[in-house]
TIBADO-948249 format. One record per residue (C-alpha): residue number from 1; x, y, z; residue in one letter. Coordinates in Angstrom, 2 decimals. Layout:
residues N
<rec><num>NUM</num><east>X</east><north>Y</north><up>Z</up><residu>A</residu></rec>
...
END
This chain:
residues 239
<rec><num>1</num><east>-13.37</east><north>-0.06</north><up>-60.22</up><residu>X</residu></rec>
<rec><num>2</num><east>-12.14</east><north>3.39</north><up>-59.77</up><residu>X</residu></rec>
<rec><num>3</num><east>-10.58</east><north>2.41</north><up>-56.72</up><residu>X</residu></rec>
<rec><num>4</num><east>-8.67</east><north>-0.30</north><up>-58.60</up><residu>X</residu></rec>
<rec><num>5</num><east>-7.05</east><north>1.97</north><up>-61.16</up><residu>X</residu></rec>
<rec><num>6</num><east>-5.96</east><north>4.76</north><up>-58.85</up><residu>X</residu></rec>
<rec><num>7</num><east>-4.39</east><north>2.14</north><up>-56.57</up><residu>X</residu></rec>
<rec><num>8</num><east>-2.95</east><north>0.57</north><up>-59.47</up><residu>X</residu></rec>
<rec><num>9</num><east>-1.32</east><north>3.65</north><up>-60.93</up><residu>X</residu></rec>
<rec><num>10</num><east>-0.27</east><north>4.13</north><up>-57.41</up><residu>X</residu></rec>
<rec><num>11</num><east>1.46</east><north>1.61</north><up>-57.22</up><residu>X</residu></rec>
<rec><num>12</num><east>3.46</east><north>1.48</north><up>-60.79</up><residu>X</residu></rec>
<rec><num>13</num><east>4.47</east><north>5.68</north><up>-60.01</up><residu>X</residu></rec>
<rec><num>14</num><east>5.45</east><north>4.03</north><up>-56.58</up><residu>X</residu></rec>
<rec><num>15</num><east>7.59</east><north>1.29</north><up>-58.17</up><residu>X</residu></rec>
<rec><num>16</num><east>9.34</east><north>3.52</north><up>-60.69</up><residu>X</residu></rec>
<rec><num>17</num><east>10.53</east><north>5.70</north><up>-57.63</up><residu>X</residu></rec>
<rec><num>18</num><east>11.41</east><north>2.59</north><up>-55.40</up><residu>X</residu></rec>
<rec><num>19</num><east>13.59</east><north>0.88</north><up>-58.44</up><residu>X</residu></rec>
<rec><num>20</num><east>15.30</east><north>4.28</north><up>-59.35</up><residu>X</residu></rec>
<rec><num>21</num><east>16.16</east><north>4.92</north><up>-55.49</up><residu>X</residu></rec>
<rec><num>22</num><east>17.20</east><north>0.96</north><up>-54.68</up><residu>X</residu></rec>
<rec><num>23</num><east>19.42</east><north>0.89</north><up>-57.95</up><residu>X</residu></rec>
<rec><num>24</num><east>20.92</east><north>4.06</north><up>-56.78</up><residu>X</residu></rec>
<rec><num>25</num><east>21.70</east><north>3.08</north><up>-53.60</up><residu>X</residu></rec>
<rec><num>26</num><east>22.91</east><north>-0.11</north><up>-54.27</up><residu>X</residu></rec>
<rec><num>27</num><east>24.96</east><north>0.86</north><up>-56.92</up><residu>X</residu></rec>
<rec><num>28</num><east>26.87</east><north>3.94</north><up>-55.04</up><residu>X</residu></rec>
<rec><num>29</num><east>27.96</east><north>0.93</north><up>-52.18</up><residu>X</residu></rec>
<rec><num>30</num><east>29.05</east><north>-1.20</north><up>-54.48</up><residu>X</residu></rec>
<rec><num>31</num><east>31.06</east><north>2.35</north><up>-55.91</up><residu>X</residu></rec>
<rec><num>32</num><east>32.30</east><north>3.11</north><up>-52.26</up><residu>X</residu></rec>
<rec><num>33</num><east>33.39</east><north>-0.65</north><up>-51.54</up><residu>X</residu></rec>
<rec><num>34</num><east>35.45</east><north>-0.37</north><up>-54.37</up><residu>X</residu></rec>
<rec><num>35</num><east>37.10</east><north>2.54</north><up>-53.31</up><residu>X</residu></rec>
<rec><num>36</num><east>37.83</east><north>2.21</north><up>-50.21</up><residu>X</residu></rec>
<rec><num>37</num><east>38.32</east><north>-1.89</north><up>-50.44</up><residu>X</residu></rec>
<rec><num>38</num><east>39.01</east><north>-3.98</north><up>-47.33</up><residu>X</residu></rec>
<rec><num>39</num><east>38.73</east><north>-0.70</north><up>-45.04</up><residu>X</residu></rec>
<rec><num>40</num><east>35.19</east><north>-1.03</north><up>-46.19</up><residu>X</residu></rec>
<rec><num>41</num><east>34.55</east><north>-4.32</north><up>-47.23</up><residu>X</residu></rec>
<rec><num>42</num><east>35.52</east><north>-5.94</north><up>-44.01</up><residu>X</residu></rec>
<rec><num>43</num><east>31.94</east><north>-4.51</north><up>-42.28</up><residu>X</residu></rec>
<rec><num>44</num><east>30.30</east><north>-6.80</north><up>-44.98</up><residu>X</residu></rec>
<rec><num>45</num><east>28.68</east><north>-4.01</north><up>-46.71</up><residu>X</residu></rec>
<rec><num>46</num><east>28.31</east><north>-5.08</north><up>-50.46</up><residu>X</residu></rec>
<rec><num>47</num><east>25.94</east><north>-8.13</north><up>-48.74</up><residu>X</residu></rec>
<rec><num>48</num><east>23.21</east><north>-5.14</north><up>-48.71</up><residu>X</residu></rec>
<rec><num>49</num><east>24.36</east><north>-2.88</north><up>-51.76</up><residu>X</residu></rec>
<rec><num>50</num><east>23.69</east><north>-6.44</north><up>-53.46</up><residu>X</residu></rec>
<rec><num>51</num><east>20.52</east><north>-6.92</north><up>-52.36</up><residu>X</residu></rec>
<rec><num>52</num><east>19.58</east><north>-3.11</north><up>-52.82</up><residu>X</residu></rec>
<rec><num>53</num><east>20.67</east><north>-3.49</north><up>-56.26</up><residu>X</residu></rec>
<rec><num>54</num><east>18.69</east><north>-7.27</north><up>-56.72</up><residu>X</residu></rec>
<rec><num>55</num><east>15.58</east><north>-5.48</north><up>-55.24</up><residu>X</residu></rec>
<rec><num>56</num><east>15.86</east><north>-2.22</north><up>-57.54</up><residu>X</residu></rec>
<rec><num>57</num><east>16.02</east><north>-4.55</north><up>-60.80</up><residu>X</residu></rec>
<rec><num>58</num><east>13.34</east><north>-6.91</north><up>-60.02</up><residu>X</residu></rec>
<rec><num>59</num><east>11.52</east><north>-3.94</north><up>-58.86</up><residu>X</residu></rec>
<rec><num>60</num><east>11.74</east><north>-2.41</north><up>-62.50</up><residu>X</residu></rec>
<rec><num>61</num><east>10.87</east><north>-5.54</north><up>-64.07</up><residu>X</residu></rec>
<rec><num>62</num><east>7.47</east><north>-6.36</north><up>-61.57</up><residu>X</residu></rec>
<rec><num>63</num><east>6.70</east><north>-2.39</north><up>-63.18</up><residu>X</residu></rec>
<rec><num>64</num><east>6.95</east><north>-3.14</north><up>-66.67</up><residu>X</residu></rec>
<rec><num>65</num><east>5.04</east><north>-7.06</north><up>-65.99</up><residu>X</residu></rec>
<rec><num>66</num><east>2.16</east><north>-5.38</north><up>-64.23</up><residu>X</residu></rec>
<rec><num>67</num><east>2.20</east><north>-2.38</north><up>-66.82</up><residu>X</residu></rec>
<rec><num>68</num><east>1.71</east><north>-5.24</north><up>-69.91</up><residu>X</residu></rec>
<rec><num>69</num><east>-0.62</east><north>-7.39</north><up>-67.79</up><residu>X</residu></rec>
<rec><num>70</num><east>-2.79</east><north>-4.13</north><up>-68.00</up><residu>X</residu></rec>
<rec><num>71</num><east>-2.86</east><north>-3.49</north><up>-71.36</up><residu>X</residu></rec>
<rec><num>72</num><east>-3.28</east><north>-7.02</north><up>-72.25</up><residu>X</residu></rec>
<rec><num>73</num><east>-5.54</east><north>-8.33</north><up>-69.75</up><residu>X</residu></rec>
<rec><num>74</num><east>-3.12</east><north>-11.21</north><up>-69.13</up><residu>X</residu></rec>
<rec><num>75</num><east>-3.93</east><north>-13.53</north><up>-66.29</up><residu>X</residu></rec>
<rec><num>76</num><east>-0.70</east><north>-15.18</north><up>-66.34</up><residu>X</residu></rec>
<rec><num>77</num><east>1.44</east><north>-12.11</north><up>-66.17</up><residu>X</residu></rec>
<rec><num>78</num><east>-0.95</east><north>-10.55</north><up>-63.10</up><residu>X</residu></rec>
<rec><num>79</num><east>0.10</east><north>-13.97</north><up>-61.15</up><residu>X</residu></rec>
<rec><num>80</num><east>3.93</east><north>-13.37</north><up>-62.54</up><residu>X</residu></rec>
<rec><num>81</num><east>3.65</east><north>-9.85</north><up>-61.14</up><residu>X</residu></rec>
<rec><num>82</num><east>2.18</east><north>-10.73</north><up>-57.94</up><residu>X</residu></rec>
<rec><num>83</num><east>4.98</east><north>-13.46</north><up>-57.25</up><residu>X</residu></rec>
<rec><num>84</num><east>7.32</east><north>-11.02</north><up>-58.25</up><residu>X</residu></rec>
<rec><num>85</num><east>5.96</east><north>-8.91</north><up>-55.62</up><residu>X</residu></rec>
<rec><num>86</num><east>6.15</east><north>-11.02</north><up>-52.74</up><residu>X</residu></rec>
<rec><num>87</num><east>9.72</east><north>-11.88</north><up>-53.70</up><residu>X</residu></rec>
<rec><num>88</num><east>10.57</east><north>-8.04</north><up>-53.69</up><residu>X</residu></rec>
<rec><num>89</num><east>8.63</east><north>-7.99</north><up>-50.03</up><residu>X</residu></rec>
<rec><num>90</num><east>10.80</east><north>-10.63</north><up>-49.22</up><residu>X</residu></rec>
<rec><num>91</num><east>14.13</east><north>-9.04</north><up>-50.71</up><residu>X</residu></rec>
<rec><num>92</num><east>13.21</east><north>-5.68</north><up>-48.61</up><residu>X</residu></rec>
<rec><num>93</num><east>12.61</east><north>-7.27</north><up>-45.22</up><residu>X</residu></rec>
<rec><num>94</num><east>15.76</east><north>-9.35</north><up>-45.92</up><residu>X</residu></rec>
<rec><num>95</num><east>17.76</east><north>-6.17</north><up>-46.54</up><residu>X</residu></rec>
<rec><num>96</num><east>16.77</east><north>-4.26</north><up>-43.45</up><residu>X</residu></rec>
<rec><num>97</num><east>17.00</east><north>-7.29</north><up>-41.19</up><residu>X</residu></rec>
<rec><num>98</num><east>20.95</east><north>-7.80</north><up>-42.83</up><residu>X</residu></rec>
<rec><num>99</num><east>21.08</east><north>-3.70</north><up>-41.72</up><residu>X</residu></rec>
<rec><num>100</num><east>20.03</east><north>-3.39</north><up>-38.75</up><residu>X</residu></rec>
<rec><num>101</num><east>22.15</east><north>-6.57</north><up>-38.17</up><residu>X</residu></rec>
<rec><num>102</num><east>25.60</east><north>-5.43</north><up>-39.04</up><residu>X</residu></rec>
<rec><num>103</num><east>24.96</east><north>-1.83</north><up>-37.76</up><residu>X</residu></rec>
<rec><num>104</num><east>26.71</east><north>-2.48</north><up>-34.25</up><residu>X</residu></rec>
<rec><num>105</num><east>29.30</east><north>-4.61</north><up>-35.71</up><residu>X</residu></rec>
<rec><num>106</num><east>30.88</east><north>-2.03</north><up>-37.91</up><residu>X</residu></rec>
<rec><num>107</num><east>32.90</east><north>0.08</north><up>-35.32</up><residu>X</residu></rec>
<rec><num>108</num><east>34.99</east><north>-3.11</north><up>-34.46</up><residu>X</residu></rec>
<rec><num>109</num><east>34.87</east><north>-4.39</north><up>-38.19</up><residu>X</residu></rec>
<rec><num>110</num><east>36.49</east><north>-1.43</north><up>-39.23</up><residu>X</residu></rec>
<rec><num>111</num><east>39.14</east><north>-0.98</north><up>-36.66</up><residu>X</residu></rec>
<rec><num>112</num><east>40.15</east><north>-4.61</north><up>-37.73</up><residu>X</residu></rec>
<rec><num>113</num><east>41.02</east><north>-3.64</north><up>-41.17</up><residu>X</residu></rec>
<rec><num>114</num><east>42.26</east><north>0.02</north><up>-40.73</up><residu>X</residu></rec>
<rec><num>115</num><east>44.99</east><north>-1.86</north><up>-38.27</up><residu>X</residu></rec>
<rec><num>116</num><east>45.96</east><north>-4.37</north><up>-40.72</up><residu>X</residu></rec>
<rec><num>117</num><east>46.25</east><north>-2.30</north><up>-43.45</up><residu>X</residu></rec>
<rec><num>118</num><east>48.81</east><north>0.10</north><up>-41.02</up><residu>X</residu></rec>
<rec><num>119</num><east>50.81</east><north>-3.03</north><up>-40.69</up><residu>X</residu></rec>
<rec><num>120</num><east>50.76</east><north>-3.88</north><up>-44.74</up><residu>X</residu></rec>
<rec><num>121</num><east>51.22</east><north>-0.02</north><up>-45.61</up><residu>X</residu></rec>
<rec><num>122</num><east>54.87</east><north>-0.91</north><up>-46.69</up><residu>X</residu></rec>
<rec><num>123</num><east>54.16</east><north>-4.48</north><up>-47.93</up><residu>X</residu></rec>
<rec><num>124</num><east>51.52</east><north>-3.83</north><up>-50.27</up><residu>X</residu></rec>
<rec><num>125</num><east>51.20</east><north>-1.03</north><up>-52.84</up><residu>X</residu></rec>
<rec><num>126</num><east>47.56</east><north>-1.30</north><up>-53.46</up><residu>X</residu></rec>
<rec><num>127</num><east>47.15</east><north>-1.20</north><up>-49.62</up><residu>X</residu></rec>
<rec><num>128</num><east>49.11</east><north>2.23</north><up>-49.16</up><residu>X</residu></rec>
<rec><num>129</num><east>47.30</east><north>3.80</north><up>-52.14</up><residu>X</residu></rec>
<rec><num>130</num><east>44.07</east><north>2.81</north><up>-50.66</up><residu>X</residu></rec>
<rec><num>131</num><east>45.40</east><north>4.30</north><up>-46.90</up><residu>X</residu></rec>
<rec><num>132</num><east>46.95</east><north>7.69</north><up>-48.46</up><residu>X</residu></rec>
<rec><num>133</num><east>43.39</east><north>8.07</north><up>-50.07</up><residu>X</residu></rec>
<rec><num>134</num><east>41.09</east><north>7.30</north><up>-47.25</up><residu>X</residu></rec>
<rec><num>135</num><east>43.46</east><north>10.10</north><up>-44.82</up><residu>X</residu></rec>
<rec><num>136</num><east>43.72</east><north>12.56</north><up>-48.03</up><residu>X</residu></rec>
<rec><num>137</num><east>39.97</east><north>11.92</north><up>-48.64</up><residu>X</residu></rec>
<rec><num>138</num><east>38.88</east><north>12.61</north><up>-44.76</up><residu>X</residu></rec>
<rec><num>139</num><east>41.51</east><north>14.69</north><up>-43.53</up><residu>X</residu></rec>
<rec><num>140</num><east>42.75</east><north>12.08</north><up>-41.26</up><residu>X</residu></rec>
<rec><num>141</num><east>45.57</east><north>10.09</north><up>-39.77</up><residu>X</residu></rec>
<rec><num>142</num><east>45.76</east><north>6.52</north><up>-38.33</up><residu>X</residu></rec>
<rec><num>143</num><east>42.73</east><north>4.71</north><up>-36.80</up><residu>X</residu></rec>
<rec><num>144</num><east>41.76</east><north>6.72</north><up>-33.54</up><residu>X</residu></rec>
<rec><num>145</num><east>44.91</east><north>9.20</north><up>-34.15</up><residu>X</residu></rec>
<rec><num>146</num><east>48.66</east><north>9.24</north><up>-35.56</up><residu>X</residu></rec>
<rec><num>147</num><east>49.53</east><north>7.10</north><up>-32.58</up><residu>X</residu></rec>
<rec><num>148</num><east>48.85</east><north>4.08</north><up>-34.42</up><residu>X</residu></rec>
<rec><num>149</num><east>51.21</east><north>4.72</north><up>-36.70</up><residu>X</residu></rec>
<rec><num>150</num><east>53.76</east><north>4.30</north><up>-34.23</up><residu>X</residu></rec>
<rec><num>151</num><east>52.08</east><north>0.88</north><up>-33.02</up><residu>X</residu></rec>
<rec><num>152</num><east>52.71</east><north>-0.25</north><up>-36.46</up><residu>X</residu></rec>
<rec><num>153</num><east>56.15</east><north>0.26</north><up>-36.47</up><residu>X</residu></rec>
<rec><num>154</num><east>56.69</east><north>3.76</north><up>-37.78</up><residu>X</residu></rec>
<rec><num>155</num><east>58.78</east><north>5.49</north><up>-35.20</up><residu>X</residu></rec>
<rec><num>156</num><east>58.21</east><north>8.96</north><up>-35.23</up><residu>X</residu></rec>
<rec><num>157</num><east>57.76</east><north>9.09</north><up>-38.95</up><residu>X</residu></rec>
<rec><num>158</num><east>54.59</east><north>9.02</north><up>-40.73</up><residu>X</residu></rec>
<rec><num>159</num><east>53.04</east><north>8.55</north><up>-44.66</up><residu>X</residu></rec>
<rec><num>160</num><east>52.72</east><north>11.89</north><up>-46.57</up><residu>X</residu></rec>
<rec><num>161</num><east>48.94</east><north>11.43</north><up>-46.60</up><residu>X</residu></rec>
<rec><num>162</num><east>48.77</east><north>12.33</north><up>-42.45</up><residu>X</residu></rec>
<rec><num>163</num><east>50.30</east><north>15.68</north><up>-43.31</up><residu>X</residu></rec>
<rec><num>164</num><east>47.84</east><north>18.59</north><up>-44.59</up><residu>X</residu></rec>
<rec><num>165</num><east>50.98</east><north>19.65</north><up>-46.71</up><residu>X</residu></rec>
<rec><num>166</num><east>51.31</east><north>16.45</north><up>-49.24</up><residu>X</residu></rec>
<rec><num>167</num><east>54.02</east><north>18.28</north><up>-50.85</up><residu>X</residu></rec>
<rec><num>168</num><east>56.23</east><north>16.79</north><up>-48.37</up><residu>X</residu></rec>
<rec><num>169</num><east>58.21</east><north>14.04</north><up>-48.97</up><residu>X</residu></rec>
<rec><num>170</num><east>57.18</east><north>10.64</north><up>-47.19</up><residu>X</residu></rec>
<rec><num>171</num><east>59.17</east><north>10.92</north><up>-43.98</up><residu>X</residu></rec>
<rec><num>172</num><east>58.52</east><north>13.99</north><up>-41.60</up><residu>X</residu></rec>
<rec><num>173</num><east>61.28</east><north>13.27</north><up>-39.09</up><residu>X</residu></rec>
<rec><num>174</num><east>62.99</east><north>16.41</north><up>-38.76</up><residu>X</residu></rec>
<rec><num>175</num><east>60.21</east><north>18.70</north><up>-40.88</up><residu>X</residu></rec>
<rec><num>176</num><east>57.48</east><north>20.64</north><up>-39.19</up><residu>X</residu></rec>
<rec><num>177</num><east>53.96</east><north>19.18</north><up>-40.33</up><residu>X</residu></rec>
<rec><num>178</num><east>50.72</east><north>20.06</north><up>-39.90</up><residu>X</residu></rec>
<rec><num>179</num><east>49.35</east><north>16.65</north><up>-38.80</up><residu>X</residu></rec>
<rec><num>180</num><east>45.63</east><north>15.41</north><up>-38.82</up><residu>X</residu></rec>
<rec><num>181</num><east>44.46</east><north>15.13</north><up>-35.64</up><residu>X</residu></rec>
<rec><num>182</num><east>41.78</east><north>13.12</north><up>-35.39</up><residu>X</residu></rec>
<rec><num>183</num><east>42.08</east><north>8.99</north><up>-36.86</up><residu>X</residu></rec>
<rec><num>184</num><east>39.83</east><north>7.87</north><up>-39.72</up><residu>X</residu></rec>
<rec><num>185</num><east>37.74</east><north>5.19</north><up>-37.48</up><residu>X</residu></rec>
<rec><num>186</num><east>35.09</east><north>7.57</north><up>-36.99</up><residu>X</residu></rec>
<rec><num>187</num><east>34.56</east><north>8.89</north><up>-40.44</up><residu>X</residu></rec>
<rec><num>188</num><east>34.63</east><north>5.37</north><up>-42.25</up><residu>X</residu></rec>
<rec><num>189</num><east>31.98</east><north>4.74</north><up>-39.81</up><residu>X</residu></rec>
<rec><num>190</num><east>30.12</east><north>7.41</north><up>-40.21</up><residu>X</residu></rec>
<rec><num>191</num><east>30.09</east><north>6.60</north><up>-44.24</up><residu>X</residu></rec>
<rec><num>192</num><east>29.14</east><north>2.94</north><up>-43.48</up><residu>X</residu></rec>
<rec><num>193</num><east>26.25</east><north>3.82</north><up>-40.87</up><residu>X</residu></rec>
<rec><num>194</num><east>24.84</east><north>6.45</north><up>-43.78</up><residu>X</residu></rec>
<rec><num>195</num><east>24.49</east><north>3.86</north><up>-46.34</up><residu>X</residu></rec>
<rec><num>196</num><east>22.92</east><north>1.29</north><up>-44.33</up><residu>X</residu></rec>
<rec><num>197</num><east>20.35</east><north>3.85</north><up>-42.70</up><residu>X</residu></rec>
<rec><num>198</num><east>19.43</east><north>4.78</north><up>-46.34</up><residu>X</residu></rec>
<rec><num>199</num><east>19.03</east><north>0.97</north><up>-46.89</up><residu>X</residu></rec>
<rec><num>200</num><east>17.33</east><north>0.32</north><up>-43.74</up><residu>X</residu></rec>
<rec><num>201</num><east>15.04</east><north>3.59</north><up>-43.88</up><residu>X</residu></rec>
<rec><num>202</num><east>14.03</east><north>3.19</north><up>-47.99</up><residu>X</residu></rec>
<rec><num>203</num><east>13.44</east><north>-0.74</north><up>-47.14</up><residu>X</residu></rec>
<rec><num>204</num><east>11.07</east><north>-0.12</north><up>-43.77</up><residu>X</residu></rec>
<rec><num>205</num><east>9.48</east><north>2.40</north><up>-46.19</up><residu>X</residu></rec>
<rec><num>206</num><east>8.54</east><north>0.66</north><up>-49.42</up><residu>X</residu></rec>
<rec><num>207</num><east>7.98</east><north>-2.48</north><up>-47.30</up><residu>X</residu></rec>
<rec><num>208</num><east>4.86</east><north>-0.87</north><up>-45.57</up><residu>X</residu></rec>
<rec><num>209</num><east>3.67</east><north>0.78</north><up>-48.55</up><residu>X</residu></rec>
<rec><num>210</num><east>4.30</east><north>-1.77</north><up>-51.25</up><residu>X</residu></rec>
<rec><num>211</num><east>2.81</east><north>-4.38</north><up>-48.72</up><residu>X</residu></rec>
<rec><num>212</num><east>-0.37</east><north>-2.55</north><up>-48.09</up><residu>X</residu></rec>
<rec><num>213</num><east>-0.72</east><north>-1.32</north><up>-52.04</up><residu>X</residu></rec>
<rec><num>214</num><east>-0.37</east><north>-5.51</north><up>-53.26</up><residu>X</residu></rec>
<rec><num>215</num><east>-3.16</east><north>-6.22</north><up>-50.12</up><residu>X</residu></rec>
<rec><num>216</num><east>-5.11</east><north>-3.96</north><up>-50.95</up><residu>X</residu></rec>
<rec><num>217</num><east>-5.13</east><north>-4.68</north><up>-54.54</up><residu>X</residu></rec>
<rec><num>218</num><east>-5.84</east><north>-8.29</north><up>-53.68</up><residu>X</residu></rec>
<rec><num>219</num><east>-8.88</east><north>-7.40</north><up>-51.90</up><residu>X</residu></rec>
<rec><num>220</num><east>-10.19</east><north>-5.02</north><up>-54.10</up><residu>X</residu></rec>
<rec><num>221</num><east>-9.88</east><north>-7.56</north><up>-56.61</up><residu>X</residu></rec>
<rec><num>222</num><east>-11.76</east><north>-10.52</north><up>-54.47</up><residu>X</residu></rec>
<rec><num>223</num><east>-14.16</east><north>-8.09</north><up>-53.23</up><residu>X</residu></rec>
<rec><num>224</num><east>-15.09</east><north>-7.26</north><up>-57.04</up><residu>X</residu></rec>
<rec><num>225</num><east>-15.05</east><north>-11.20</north><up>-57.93</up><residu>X</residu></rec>
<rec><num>226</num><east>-16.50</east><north>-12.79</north><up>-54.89</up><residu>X</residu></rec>
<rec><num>227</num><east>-20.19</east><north>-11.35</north><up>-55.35</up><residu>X</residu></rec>
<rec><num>228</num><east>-20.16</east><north>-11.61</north><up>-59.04</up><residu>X</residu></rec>
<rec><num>229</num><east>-19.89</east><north>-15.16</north><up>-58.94</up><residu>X</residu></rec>
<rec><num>230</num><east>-22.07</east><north>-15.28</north><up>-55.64</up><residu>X</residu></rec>
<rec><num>231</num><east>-24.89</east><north>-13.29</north><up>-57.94</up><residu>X</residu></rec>
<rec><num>232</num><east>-24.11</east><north>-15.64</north><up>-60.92</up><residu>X</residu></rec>
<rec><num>233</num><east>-24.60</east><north>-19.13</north><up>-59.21</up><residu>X</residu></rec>
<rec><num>234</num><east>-27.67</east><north>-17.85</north><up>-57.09</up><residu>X</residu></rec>
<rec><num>235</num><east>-29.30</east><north>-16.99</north><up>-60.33</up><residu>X</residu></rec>
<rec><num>236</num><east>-28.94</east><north>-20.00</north><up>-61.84</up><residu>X</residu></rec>
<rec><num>237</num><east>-30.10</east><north>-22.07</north><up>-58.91</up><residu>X</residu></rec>
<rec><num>238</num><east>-33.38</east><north>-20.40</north><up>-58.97</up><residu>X</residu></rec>
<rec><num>239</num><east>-33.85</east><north>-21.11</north><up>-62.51</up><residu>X</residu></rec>
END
């Protein structure tokens, strides 16, 4: 029995940490996809800050089910909590797999988008604030360099945000400018790739542990029943 309760306080100390950490996660993709929009978007990440933030709730709600069922010895709200667990397994192993998936496709994804938004810089004005941001933000110009400024139809000239001085005006034709010279490819990737190695590793993690805590649990609990009732119905056949 005393096995049971530390393995059950285990686990709720376990959950707490797992919902806090999934719900932060989640939510700080969701807060990067929105800045950095179709750059980001386009690699398909809010698929995974969604789950991370589906798991982190339902993980906070199986806490406070299995905290009640406790206190009130509820049979029905042990079973609710148990199929709330295997939906959370489910949700993590769905989550990694949708990770690990989309990890080699993000290079190209990216590259996609950072081109096409070069080519709508001047068309669109939510598309050149979100440009001057990401090269203000990382220090950066174009996709792999400047060059690709050029390939999108800026000849010789380039947006204020590719210039470490941004007190420039827009145009740096005949001005001397102290250019970024690396593109912003490999730090959007780099961002990306974090955030789905925190989902991946956090998900492999609480996967093993919540699914040996629940089997565990579910033995401890058949190993105390079994006998009991083994005892019980042996006693009364030899009366």
């Amino acid at each position: 029995m005393s096995l049971l309760r530390c393995i059950t306080v285990v686990s709720y100390v376990m959950l707490g940490f797992a919902s806090v950490l999934f719900i932060t996660i989640g939510g700080s993709i969701l807060i990067i996809t929105e800045r950095y929009k179709h750059a980001v978007t386009a690699t398909n990440l809010p698929f995974p800050g969604h789950i991370s933030l589906g798991t982190g709730l339902l993980l906070l709600s199986a806490g406070l089910i299995g905290f009640m069922a406790c206190i009130k010895h509820s049979r029905c709200l042990l079973v609710l909590f148990y199929v709330l667990m295997v939906t959370i397994l489910l949700c993590e192993l769905a989550v990694v797999i949708v990770s690990i998936f989309y990890w080699p496709k993000v290079r190209k994804q990216i590259s996609e988008a950072l081109h096409d938004d070069l080519n709508m810089y001047n068309k669109d004005t939510e598309i050149k604030r979100i440009v001057d941001f990401i090269q203000s933000q990382f220090g950066c110009c174009g996709v792999e360099n400047r060059s690709d400024w050029e390939s999108a139809g800026f000849n010789n000239s380039y947006p204020e945000s590719c210039c470490k001085n941004h007190r420039l005006t827009s145009s740096f034709n005949n001005k001397t400018c102290d250019y970024y010279q690396f593109g912003c490819l490999d730090y959007l990737e780099h961002e990306v790739q974090k955030y789905l190695g925190y989902v991946t590793g956090s998900g492999c993690t609480f996967f093993l542990l919540q699914f040996q805590s629940v089997l565990l649990r579910m033995l401890n609990g058949s190993l105390s029943f079994y006998p009991s009732r083994f005892y019980v119905t042996f006693n009364q056949r030899r009366k």
